[in-house]
PAKETOR-651970 format. One line per 3 residues: for each residue z, x negated, y of C-alpha. Coordinates in nm, 3 decimals. Layout:
N
Z X Y ~ ...
***
This chain:
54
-2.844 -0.913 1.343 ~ -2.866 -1.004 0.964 ~ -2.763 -0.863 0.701
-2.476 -1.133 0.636 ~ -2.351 -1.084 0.959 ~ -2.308 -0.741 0.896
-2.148 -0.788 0.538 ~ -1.892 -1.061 0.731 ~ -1.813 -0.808 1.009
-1.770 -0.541 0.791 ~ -1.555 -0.751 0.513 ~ -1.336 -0.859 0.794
-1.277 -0.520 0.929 ~ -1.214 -0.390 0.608 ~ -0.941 -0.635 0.571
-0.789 -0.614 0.934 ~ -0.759 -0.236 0.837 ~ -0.587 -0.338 0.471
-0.296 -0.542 0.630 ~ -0.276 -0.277 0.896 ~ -0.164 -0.019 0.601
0.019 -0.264 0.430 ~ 0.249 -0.363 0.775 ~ 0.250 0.036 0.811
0.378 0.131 0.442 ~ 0.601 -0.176 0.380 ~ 0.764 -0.134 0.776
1.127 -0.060 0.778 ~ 1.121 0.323 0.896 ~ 0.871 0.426 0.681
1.206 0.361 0.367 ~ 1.405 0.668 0.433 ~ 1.044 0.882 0.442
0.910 0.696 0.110 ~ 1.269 0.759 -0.061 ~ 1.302 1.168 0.051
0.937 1.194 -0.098 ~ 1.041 1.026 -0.437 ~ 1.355 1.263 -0.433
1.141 1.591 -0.396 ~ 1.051 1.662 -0.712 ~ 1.359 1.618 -0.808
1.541 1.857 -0.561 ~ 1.326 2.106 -0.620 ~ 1.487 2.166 -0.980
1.708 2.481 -1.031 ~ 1.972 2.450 -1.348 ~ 1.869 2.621 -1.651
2.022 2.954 -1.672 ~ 2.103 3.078 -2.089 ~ 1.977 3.414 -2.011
1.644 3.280 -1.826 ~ 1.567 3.158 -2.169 ~ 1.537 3.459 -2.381
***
């Protein structure tokens, strides 16, 4: 084997596993898990309380 044979093999596996996260993150029931993770910090937040301030 060559070395450019081993840089096209390796390019082209590299990409295969690029699409393969793409399909993954992008796929329709990965939404609601992407959307409760943006949420969280959010959620976390307790109202300010006046007498936590002094």
């Amino acid at each position: 084997m060559n070395v450019t044979l081993i840089h096209i093999v390796w390019t082209v596996m590299a990409f295969v596993f690029f699409v393969g996260i793409v399909i993954w993150a992008w796929g329709s029931g990965r939404k609601e898990d992407f959307d409760k993770a943006a949420r969280m910090a959010l959620d976390d937040d307790k109202p300010i309380d006046s007498k936590d301030l002094h």
